[in-house]
N, C-alpha and C positions, 0 to 999 in steps of 0.2 A: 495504242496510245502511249503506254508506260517504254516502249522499244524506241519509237518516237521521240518520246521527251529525255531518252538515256543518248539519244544520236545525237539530238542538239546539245544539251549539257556537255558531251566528249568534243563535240567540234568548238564550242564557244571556250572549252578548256584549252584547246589546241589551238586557239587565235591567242588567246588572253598569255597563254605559254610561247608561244613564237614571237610574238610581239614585247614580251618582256627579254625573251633573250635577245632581239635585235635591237634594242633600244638599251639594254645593258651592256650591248659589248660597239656599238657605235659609239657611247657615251665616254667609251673607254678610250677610242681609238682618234675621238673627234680634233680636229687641228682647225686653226683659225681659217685656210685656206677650204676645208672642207667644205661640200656642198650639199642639200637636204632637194628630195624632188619627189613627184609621184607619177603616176606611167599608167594609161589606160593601154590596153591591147584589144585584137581581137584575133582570130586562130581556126584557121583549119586542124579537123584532127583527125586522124584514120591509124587503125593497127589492126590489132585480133586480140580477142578475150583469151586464147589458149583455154578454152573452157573444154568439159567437159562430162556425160551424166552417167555414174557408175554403181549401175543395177547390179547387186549379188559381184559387186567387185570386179567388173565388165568394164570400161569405158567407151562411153556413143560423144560424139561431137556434139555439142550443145549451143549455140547463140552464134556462133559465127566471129567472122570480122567485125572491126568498131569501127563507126563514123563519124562527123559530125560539128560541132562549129560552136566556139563560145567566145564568152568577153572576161576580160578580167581586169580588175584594178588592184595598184599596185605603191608603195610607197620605198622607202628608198635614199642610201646616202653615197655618195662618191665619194674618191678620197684616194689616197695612194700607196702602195706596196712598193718602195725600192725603186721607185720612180715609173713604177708602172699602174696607170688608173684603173680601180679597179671601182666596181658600183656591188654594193649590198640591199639586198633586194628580198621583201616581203610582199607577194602578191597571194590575192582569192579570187577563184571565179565561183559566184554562186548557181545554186540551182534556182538560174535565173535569168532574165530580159533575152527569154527563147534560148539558152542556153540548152542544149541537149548532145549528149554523146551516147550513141546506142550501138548496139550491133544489129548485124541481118539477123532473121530468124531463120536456124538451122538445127529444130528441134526432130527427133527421131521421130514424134509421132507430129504425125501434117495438121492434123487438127488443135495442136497446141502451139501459142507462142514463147520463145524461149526469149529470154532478154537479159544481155549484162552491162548495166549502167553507170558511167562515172556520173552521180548527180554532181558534187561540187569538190575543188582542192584548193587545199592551201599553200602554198611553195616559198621555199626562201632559199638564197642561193647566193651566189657569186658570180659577177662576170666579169672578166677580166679583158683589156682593151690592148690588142699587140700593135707594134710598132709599123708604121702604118708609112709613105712616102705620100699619099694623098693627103690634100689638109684639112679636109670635111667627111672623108668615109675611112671609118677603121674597121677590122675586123676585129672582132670578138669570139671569146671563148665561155662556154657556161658550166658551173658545177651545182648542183643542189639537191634540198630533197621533200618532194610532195607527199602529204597527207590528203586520202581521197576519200569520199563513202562509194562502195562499188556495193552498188543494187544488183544481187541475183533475182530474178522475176519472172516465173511461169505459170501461163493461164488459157485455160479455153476460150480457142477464138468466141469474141462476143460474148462470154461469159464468165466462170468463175475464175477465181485468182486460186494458183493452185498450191502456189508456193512463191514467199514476199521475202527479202531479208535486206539489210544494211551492215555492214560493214566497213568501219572507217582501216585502211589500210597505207603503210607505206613504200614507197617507191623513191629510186635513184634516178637523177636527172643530168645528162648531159648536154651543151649543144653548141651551136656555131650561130653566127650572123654577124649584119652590118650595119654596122652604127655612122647616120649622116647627121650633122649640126646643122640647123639651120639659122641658127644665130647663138647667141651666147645664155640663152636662157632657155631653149625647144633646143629637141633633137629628135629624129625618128630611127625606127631600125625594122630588118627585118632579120629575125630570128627563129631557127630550125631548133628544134631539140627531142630527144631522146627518153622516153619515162618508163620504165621497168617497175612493176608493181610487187611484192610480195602474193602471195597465194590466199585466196579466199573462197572459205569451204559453207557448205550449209546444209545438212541434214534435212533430208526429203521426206523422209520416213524412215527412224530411229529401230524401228520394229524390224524393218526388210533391209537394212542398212543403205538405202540408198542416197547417194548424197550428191549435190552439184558443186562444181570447182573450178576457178576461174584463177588465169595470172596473168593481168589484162597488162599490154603491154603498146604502146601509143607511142605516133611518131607527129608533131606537131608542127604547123606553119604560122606562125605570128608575124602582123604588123604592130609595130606600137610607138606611142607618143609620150616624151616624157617632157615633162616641166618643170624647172627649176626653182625653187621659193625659198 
């Protein structure tokens, strides 16, 4: 419960904090032409966990590949660099409305399931709009960087939970896609990107050193819709 209640307090710190820096440095940057909008998505997702479980300083492959499919919502200002349109972007997807990103189970012993889970992230970024000959699809380029909680999770089938943990970690985000207008106020895209996670460790048993390791690492497919207000 108290690991619990320390996970949400660091994520609600990590909203409260990301949404003060983009709203202090939009506020800096804002021009009368400037435009404010918000953006539902939804996203394929598949990588590998790079996981790992290392008895007596051994390493056995652990959870496998990641899959799986979420929603996120998204707020957001356009605006321009050098005459080039660029959109700043603060999205979350929760551990929510069937949101799940898991890996296969690919635990060394068959009677156990291994699992490493992105529950939710929070992303802010930049994309930037290149110079395009069509007058309704441009391409785009994306920079940012996600804050995730990555659940390591091991338990006997149909039974005990053998080892539980959260950690909120961060990751670099790259990507590409296409941005179509449908009028002067909607616009849709679809957008690929890249997430590289930092390394996330948890002790198994402190006694026998055994500990599990993950550096989950995802390659993403979004559709998404943005609205201008």
């Amino acid at each position: 419960m108290i690991t619990k209640f320390r996970n949400k307090t660091k994520l609600a710190a990590a909203i409260l904090l990301s949404t003060t820096f983009l709203f202090s440095t939009l506020s800096s940057i804002t021009k009368a032409e400037d435009r404010f909008f918000y953006q539902i998505g939804a996203s394929y997702v598949e990588g590998n966990s790079h996981s790992n479980f290392t008895p007596n300083g051994t390493g056995i492959p652990f959870a496998g590949n990641i899959e799986g499919h979420r929603l996120d919502f998204g707020i957001g200002l356009s605006s321009e660099i050098k005459k080039i349109k660029v959109d700043y972007i603060l999205s979350y997807s929760p551990d929510a409305f069937g949101n799940q990103v898991d890996t296969t189970n690919a635990c060394p012993n068959p009677s156990t399931e291994c699992r490493v889970n992105i529950k939710d992230s929070l992303d802010l970024g930049v994309k930037f709009y290149l110079p395009s000959n069509a007058s309704k699809i441009t391409p785009t380029i994306y920079f940012g960087v996600s804050n995730a909680d990555i659940q390591l999770k091991t338990f006997q089938k149909g039974s005990t939970i053998l080892m539980m943990s959260h950690q909120r970690n961060w990751g670099a985000t790259a990507g590409l896609g296409l941005n179509y207008d449908l009028n002067n106020n909607t616009a849709i895209s679809l957008d690929y990107s890249w997430t590289a996670y930092e390394k996330n460790s948890e002790f198994i048993n402190s006694n026998l050193q055994e500990s599990a390791k993950s550096r989950p690492e995802i390659n993403s497919l979004a559709l998404k819709l943005k609205k201008y207000f």
